[in-house]
C-alpha positions in Angstrom: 0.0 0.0 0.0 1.3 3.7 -0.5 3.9 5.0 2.0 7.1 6.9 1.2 10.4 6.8 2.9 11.5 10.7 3.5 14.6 12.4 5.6 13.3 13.1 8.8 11.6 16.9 9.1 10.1 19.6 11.1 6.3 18.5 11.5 5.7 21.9 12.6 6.1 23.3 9.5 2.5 21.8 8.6 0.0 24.0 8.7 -4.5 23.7 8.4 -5.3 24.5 4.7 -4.8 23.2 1.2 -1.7 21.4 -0.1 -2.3 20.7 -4.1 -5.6 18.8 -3.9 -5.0 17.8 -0.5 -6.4 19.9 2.1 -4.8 19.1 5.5 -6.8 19.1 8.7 -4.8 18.7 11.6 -1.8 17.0 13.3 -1.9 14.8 16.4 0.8 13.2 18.4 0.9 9.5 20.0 1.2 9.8 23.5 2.9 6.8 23.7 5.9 7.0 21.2 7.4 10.1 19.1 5.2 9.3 15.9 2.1 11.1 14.8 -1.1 10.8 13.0 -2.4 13.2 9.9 -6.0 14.3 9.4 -6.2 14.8 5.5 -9.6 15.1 2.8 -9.2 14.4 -0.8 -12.0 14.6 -2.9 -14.8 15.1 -0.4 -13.2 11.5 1.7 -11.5 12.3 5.1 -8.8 9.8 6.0 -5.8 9.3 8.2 -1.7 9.3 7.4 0.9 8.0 9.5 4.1 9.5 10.4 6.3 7.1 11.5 9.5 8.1 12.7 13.6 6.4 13.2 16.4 8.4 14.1 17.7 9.2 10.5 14.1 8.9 8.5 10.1 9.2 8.4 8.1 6.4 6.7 4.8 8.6 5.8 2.0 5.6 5.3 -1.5 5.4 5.3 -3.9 4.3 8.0 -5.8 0.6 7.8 -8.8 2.0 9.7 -9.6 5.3 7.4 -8.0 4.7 4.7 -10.6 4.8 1.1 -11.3 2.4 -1.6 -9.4 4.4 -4.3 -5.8 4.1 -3.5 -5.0 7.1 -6.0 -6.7 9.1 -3.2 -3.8 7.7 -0.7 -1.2 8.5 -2.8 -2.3 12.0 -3.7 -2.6 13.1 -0.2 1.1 11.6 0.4 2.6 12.9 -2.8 0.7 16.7 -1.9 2.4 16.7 1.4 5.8 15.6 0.4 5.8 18.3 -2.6 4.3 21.4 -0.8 7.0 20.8 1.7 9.9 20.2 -0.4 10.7 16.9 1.4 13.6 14.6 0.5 12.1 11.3 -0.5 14.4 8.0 0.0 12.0 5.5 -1.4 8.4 5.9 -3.1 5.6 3.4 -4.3 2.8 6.5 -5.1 3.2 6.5 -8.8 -0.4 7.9 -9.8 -1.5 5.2 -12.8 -3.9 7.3 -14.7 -3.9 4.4 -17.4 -5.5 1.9 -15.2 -9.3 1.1 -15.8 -11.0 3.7 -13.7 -13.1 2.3 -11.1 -16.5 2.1 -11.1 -17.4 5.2 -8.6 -21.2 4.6 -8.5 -20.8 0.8 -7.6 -18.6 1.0 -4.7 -21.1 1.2 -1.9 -20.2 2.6 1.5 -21.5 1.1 4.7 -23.5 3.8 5.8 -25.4 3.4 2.6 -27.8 0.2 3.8 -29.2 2.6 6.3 -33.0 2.2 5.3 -31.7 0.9 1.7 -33.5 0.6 -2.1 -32.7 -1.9 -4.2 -33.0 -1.0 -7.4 -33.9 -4.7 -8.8 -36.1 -7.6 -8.5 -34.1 -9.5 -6.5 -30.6 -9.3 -4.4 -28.2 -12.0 -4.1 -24.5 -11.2 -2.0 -21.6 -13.1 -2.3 -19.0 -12.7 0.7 -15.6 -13.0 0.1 -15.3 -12.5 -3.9 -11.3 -12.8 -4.3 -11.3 -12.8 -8.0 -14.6 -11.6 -8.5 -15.2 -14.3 -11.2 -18.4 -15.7 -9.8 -19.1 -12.8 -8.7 -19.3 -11.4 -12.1 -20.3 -14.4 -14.1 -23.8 -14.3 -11.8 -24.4 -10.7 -13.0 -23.4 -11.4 -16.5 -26.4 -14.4 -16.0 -28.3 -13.1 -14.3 -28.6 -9.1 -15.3 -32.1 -8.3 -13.8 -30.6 -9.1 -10.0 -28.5 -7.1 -7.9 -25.4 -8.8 -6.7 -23.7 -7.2 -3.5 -20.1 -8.5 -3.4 -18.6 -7.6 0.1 -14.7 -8.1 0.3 -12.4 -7.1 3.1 -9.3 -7.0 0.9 -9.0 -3.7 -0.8 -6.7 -4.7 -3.8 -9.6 -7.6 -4.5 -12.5 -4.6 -4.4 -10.4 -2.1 -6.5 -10.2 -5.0 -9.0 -14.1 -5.7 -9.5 -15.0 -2.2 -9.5 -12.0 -2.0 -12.7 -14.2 -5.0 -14.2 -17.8 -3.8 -13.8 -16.7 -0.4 -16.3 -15.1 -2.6 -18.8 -17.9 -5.1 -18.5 -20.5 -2.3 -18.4 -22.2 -4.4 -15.6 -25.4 -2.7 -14.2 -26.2 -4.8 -11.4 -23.1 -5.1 -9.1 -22.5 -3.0 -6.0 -19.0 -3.7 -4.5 -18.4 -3.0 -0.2 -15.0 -3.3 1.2 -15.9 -4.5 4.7 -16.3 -7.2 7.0 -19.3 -9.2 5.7 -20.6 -9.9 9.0 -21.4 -6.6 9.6 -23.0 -5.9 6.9 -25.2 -8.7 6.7 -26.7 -7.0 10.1 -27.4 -4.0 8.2 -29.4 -6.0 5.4 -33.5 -5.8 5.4 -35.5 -8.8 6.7 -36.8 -11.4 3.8 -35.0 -9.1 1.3 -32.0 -11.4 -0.3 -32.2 -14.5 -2.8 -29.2 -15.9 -2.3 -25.7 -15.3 0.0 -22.8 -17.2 -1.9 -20.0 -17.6 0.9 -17.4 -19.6 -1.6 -13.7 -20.9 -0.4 -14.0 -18.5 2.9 -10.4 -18.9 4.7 -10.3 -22.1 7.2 -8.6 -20.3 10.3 -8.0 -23.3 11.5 -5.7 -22.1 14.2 -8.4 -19.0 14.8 -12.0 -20.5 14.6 -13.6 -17.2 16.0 -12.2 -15.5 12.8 -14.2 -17.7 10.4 -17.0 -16.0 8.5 -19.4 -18.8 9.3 -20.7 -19.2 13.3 -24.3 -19.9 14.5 -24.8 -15.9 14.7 -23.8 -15.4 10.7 -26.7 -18.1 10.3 -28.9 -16.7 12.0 -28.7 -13.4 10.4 -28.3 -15.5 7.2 -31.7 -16.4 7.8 -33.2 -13.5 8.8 -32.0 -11.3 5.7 -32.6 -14.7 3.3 -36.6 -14.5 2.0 -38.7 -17.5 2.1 -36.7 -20.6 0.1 -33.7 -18.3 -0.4 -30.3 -20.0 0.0 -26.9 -19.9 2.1 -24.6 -21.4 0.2 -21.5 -22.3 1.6 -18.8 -24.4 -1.5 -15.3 -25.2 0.7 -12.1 -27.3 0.2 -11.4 -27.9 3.8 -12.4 -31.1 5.7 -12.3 -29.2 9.2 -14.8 -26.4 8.0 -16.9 -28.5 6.2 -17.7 -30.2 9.2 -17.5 -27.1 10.9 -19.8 -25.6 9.3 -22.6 -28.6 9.3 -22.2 -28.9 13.2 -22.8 -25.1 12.9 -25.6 -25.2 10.9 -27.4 -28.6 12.6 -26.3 -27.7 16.4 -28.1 -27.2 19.6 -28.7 -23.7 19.5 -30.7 -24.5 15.5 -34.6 -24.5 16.4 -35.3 -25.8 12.9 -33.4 -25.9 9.6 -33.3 -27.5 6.4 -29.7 -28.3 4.7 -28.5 -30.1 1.4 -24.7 -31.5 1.4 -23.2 -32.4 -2.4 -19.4 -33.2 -2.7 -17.8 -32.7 -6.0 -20.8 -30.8 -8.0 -19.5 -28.6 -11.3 -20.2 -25.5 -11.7 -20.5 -23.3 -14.7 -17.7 -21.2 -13.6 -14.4 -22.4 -11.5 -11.9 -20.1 -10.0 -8.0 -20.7 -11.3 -7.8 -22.0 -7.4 -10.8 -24.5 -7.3 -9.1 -25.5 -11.1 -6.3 -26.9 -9.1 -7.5 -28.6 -6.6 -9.9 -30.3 -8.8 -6.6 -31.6 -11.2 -5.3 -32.6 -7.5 -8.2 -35.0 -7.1 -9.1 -32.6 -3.6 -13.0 -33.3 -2.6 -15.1 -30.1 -3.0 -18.4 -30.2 -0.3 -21.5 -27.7 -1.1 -23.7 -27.0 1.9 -26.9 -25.2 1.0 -29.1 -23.8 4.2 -32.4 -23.0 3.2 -34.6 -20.3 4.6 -38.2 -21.4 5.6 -40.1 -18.5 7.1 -40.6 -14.7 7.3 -38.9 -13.0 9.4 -39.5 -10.1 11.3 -38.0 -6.6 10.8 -35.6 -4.9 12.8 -36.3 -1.1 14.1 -33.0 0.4 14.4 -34.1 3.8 16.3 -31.0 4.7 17.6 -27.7 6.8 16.6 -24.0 6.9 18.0 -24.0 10.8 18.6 -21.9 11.6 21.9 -24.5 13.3 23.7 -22.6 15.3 27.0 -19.3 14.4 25.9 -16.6 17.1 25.7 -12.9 16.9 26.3 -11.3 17.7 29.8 -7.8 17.1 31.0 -9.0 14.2 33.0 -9.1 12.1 30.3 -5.8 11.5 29.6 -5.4 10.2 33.3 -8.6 8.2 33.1 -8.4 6.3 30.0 -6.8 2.8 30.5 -5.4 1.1 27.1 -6.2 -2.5 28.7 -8.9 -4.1 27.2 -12.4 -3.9 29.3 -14.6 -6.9 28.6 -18.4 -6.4 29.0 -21.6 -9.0 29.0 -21.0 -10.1 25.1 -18.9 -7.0 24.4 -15.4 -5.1 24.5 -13.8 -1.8 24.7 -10.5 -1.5 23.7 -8.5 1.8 24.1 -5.4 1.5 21.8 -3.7 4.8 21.0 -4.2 8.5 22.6 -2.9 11.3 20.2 -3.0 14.8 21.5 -4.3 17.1 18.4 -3.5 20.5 21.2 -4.2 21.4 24.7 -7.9 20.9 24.2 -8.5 18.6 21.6 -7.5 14.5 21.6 -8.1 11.5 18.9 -8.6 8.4 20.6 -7.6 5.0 18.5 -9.9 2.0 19.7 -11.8 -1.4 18.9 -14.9 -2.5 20.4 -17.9 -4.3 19.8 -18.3 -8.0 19.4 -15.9 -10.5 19.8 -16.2 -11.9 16.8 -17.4 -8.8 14.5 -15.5 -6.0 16.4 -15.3 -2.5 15.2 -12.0 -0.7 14.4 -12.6 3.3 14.7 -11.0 7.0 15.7 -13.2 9.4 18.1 -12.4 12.8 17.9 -13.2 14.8 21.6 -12.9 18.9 21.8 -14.2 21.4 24.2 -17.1 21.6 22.3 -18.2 18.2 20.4 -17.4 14.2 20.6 -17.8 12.0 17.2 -16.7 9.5 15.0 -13.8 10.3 13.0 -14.3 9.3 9.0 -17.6 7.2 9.6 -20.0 6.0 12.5 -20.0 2.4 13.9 -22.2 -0.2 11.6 -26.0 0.3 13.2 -26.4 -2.9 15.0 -27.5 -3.7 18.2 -24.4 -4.6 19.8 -22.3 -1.7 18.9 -25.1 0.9 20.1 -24.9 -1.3 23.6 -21.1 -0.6 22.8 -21.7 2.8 22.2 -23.6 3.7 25.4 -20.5 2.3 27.4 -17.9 4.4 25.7 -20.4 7.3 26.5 -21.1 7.0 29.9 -17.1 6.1 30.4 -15.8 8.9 28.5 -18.4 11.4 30.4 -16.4 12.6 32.7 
C-alpha cells in the first residue's frame, strides 16, 4: 500500500489548509511514542496518514482504519504533502496510474449506505468474500435483472471488481470493502435471494475469525426471503464439518440443509481448477430459509450526547482491554491534536465482528472520525458504554 520513505523533518512546518488537492486538517501526536497521526480530505473522503519516525528517517504511510477504496486518493494526499514541503524522499511506491481502468465510482457502496436501503432490482443475491470476483461477475453477467452485492475485506480484491464492472459495463453489481458480517446486520429482513460464501479462509488455528458461526446463520436467515439460500462451497475437511455442526447444532430450532461433494459449476476459479486436477474433494452445503422474518427497528444513533474533552481524560483512559456481558472496549492509542483537543484509537464491539474506529473529543463536540460504527445492536450497547465512560 502507498507510504514513502522521507529524511526526517520539522512536522511543525505543517500547517491547516490546502496542499495541491490535499487539504490538510490537523496533526496529532501518539502519546505513547514520538510518531504522529495526519487528518487529510481528498475529494470530499476524510482519512488518516501516519508518520512514523527512526532516528535518520520518516516512513509517511496510510492508515488501515480510514483509509478509502481508491488508493490514488492515498497517494495523492502523500505525494501533496511531500511536494508542498519540499521533502527529501528515499524511497516511493505513489506512482499515480492514470492508465489503469478507472473504477466504477457509483458501484462501490459505503456502509453507511444500507441505512434504510432501495434496491433497485427484482431480486438481491450477496456473495461474501469475492477474491477474484469471477463468480461474482459471471452471476451478474447471467443473471442481469438481479443485484449482486459483493462484500470483500481485501482492498486490492475490491479495487479490482469495480476495474471490471466499467469494462464489462455491468449494471447490477454493488461492491463493499468491509467485514461481511457486519454488513449482513445491516441488510433488510426477507430481502436477499441468495448469500454465496465460496472458499472462505479455514482459520483453523483462529476459529472465531471464520465468517461462518451460528450468529452469521442466524442473520443469514433472517436477511434470506422465504426458500432463499446460504450457500456455503469449501475445500477444507475441518470447515466442512464445521460448518454442518454449525448449521445442525443445539442452538438451531429448525433448519433445512443439502450436502453435495464434488458438484460442477458453470464457472471455476483458477484456485478450485487446481485442486480439482489434484483430485481434492469439493463439499457444497446449502441452508435454506423457511419462514418470514421479522424486521428490525433500528431507532438509535451513535452521537456523543454530554461528551466534551477535559484534562481528566488522559489520566482516566486505560489502554487495557475492558470486557463487558458479550462486548469489549478497547483503548489503543491517545494522540494529543492541542491542549484541548484528543483522537482516541480503539476497537470495540463483538468479539467476533469487532469494530475498528477513531473518536475525535474537543471542548465543544465528541464523534466518530471518518464514519460511524455499523447500526447494529451490539455496537449501540457498545456505544452507550464508551459514553457514559468517556463522560467525565
Amino acid at each position: 500500500m502507498p507510504h514513502i520513505t522521507i529524511k526526517s523533518f520539522d512536522t511543525s512546518s505543517l500547517e491547516k489548509g490546502q496542499y495541491g488537492s490535499t487539504q490538510f486538517l490537523f496533526k496529532a501526536n501518539d502519546l505513547t511514542s514520538k510518531d504522529e497521526i495526519l487528518g487529510v480530505k481528498v475529494e470530499g473522503e476524510s482519512f488518516l496518514l501516519h508518520v512514523k519516525k527512526s532516528a535518520n528517517d520518516y516512513l509517511l504511510k496510510y492508515d488501515k482504519v480510514t483509509r478509502p477504496l481508491k488508493v490514488n486518493l492515498l497517494k495523492q494526499a502523500i505525494g501533496d504533502i511531500s511536494t508542498a514541503l519540499n521533502l527529501e524522499v528515499l524511497h516511493s511506491n505513489i506512482t499515480i496510474h492514470t492508465t489503469k481502468a478507472p473504477l466504477a465510482n457509483e458501484y462501490e457502496k459505503h456502509i453507511e449506505d444500507f441505512i434504510n436501503i432501495d434496491f433497485p432490482f427484482e431480486s438481491v443475491a450477496i456473495e461474501v468474500g469475492f477474491g477474484s470476483g469471477k463468480h461474482l461477475l459471471y452471476q451478474a453477467q447471467k443473471n442481469p435483472d438481479r443485484l449482486f452485492i459483493g462484500i470483500e475485506i481485501h482492498t486490492p480484491s475490491a479495487a479490482q471488481v469495480l476495474k471490471q464492472i466499467e469494462i464489462l459495463k455491468l449494471k447490477n453489481i454493488w461492491v463493499v470493502n468491509y467485514d461481511a458480517r457486519l454488513l449482513l446486520e445491516m441488510m433488510p429482513s426477507n430481502s436477499c435471494h441468495q448469500i454465496f460464501v465460496h472458499f472462505p479462509v479455514p482459520w483453523d488455528k483462529k476459529p472465531n475469525r471464520r465468517v461462518i458461526s451460528s450468529s452469521f446463520l442466524e442473520e443469514s436467515m433472517r436477511v434470506l426471503e422465504v426458500k432463499g439460500r446460504l450457500e456455503l462451497r469449501t475445500d477444507s475437511d475441518k470447515y466442512f464439518w464445521y460448518a454442518l455442526e454449525t448449521f445442525l447444532g443445539n442452538g438451531v430450532a429448525k433448519t433445512l440443509v443439502e450436502v453435495r461433494k464434488n458438484e460442477a459449476l458453470a464457472i471455476t476459479s483458477k484456485y478450485e481448477a487446481r485442486w480439482i486436477r489434484q483430485e481434492k474433494d469439493i463439499y457444497d452445503v446449502y441452508v435454506t430459509s423457511q419462514e418470514n422474518s421479522k424486521e428490525r427497528v433500528w431507532d438509535f444513533d451513535f452521537l456523543f450526547k454530554n461528551v466534551s474533552y477535559k484534562k481528566e481524560f488522559l489520566d482516566k483512559i486505560t489502554l487495557k482491554p475492558m470486557l463487558f456481558d458479550g462486548f469489549f472496549i478497547h483503548f489503543e492509542r491517545l494522540y494529543k491534536i492541542n491542549e484541548n483537543a484528543i483522537l482516541i484509537k480503539l476497537a470495540f464491539g463483538s468479539f467476533d465482528r469487532p469494530e475498528h474506529k477513531y473518536i475525535w473529543i474537543d471542548e465543544s463536540e465528541a464523534y466518530y472520525f471518518n464514519s460511524n460504527p455499523v447500526k447494529t445492536v451490539t455496537n449501540y450497547k457498545t456505544h452507550l458504554k464508551i459514553m457514559e465512560y468517556l463522560n467525565v
